[in-house]
C-alpha positions in Angstrom: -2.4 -14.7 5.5 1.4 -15.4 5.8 3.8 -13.8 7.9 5.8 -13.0 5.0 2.7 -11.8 3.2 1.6 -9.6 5.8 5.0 -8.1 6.2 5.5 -7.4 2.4 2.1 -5.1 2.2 2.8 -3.4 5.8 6.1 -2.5 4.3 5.2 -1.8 0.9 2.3 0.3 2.2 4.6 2.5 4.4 7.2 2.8 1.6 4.4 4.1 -0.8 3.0 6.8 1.8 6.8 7.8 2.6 7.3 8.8 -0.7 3.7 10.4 -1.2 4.4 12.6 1.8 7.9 13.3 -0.2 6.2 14.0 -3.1 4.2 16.3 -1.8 6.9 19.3 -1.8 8.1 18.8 -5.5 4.9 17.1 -7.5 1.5 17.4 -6.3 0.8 14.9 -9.0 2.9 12.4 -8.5 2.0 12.5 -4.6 -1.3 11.6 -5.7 -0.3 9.5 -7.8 1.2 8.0 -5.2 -1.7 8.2 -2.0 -4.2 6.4 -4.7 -1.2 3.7 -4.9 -1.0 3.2 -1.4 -4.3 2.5 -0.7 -4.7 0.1 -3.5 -1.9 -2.1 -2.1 -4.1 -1.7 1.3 -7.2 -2.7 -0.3 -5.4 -5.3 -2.2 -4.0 -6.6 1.1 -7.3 -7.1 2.8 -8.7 -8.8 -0.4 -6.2 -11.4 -0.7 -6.5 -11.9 3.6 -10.2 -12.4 2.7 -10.0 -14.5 0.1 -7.3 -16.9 1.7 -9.8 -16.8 5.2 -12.4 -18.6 3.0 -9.9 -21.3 1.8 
């Protein structure tokens, strides 16, 4: 995987917790909303690393 690439879902990811652990004291919801984002992108991250290691 890229730099670039690897940067955008490191950042991405701690954006998306940052404002799950926000979201926390106003909508419990929304902060878990949120948390099952987050670890999406991460998942989605280590897919796409795998895939482009078998390239």
């Amino acid at each position: 995987m890229s730099k670039g690439l690897s940067l955008w879902f490191a950042s991405s990811s701690i954006l998306l917790l940052t404002f799950a652990s926000i979201a926390i004291s106003y909508n419990l919801w929304a902060a878990f909303a949120l948390g099952i984002a987050s670890v999406l992108n991460i998942g989605w991250g280590f897919i796409i690393k795998a895939r482009r290691r078998q390239e």
